[in-house]
C-alpha positions in Angstrom: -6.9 -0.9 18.0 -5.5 -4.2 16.6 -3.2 -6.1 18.7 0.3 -5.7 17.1 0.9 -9.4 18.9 -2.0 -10.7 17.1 -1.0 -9.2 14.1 2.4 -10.4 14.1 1.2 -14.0 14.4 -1.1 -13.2 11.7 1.4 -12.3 9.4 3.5 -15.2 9.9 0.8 -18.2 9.9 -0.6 -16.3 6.8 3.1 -16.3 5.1 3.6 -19.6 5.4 0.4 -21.0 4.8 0.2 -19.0 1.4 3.6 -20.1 0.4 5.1 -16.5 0.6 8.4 -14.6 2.7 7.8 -12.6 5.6 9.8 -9.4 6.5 8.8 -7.6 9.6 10.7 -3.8 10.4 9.7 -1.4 13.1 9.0 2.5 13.1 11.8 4.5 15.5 10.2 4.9 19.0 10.1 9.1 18.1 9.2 10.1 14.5 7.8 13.5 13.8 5.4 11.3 11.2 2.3 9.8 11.9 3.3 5.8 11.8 1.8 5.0 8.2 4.5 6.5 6.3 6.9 4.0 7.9 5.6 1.5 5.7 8.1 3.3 2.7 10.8 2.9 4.7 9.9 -1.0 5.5 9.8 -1.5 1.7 12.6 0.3 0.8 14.5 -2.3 3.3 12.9 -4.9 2.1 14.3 -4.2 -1.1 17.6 -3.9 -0.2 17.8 -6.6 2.2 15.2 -9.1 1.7 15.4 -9.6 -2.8 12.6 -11.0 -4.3 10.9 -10.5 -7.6 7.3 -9.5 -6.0 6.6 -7.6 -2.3 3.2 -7.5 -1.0 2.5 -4.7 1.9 -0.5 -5.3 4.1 -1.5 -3.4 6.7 -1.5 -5.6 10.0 -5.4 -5.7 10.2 -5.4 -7.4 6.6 -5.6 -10.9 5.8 -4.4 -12.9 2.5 -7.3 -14.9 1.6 -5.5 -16.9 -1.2 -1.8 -18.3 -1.9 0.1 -15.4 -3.6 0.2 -17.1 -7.0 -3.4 -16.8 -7.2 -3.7 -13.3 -6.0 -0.6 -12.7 -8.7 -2.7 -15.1 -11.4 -5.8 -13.1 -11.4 -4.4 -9.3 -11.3 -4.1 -8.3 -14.8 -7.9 -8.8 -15.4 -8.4 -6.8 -12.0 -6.7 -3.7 -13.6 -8.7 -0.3 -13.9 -7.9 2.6 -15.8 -7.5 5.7 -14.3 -6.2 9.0 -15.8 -3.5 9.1 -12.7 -2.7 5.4 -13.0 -1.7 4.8 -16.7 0.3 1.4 -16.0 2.3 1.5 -18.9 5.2 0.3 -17.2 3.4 -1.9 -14.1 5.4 -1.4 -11.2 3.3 -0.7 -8.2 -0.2 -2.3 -7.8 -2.7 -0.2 -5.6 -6.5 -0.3 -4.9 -8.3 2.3 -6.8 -10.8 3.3 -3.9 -14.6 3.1 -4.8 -17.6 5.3 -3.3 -18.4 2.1 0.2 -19.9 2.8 3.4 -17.5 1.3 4.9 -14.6 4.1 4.4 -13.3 6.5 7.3 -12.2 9.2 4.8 -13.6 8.6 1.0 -11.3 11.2 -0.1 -8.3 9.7 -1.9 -8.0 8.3 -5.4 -5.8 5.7 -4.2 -5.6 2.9 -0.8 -2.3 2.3 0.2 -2.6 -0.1 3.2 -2.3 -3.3 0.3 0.6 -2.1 -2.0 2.1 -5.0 -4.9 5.4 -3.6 -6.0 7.3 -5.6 -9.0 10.4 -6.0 -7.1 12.1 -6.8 -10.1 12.4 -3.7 -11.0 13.8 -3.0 -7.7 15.3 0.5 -9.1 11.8 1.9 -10.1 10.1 1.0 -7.2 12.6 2.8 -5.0 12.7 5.7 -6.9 8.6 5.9 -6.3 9.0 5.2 -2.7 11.6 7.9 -2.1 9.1 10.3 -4.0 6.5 9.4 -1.3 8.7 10.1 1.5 9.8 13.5 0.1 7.9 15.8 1.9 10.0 19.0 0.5 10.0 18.9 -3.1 6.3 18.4 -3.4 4.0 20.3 -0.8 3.1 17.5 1.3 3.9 18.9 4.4 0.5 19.2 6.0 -0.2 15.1 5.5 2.2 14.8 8.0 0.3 14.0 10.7 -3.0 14.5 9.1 -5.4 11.8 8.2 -4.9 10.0 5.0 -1.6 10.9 5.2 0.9 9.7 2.6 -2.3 8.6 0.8 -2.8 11.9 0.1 0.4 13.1 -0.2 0.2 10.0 -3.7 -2.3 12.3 -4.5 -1.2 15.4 -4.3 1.8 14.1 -6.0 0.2 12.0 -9.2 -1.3 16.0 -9.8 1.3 17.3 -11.3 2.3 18.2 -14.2 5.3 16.2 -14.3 5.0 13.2 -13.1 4.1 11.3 -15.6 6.9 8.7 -14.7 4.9 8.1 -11.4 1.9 7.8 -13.3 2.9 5.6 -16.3 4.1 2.9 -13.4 1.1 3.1 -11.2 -1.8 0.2 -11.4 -5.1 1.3 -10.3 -6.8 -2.3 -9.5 -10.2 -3.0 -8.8 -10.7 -2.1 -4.6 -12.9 -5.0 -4.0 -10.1 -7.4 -5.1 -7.6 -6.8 -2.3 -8.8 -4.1 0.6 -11.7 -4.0 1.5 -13.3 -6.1 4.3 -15.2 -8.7 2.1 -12.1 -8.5 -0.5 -11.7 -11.4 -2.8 -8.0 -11.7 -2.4 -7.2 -9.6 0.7 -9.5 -8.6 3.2 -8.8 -5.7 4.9 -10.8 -4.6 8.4 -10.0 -1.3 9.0 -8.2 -2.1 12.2 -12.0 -3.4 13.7 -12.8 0.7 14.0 -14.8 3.5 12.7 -13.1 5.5 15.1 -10.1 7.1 13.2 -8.5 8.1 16.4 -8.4 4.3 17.3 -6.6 3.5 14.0 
């Protein structure tokens, strides 16, 4: 697994090298959720508590190749469309996963461990974020603690019938710009592991 000490450090240098904010948060010590979907929760803080007109999640085995205004500089060309991912109104920038080797489970439409949210609009991008927590409304319930989890639940989610709202502010960019390990922008390693136990 990848040292949370070493990724910590790596956050940081990486922030301030690149000329962006950094806003660490912490999962409870007990959740009945597998730790991934904290990362909702961590941005919904963010949002409240740490304004800004763009957040950038990572996962803590990713690195920011390039200063954020060149990541940010290059995205529109990077966008793909996707009948899920419409990005009529862009809000929230995720990799559109492509058939690679290197995946652990090839089996969602969308990557969530690099998420670009328009901060700006602060209210959208909560209101998407609370629709990934909910686990009721929509049957989600067995991502829990399941692999891919609240990847999958996106998915299971973007399927029906009525979201269109989620899909008109989804953008589906290109995977091998930001999460992949060789990524152009972001490089993300998978925490070093093919094991998914290890994760």
């Amino acid at each position: 697994p990848f040292p949370l000490q070493t990724a910590v450090i790596n956050l940081a240098v990486l922030a301030k090298e690149r000329g962006a904010g950094l806003y660490l948060t912490a999962p409870p010590r007990e959740s009945n959720r597998a730790y991934s979907w904290w990362k909702l929760v961590a941005l919904r803080n963010a949002l409240q508590y740490a304004p800004t007109d763009w957040l950038l999640w990572i996962d803590s085995d990713a690195f920011l190749m390039h200063s954020a205004s060149e990541l940010l500089g290059r995205l529109p060309e990077q966008i793909r469309s996707h009948e899920n991912a419409v990005c009529r109104i862009p809000t929230m920038y995720v990799a559109r996963e492509e058939p690679s080797k290197d995946l652990l489970h090839p089996t969602s439409n969308f990557n969530l461990g690099v998420m670009l949210l328009n901060a700006s609009k602060s209210r959208r991008v909560d209101g998407m974020l609370r629709l990934l927590w909910d686990l009721k409304k929509e049957q989600c319930e067995p991502f829990r603690m399941g692999s891919n989890w609240e990847q999958s639940c996106l998915d299971r989610k973007l399927k029906d019938v009525q979201a269109r709202w989620l899909r008109s502010r989804l953008c589906a960019v290109r995977f091998h710009y930001f999460n992949t390990p060789n990524g152009e922008q972001i490089q993300h390693h998978w925490s070093f592991s093919r094991d998914p136990r290890q994760r």
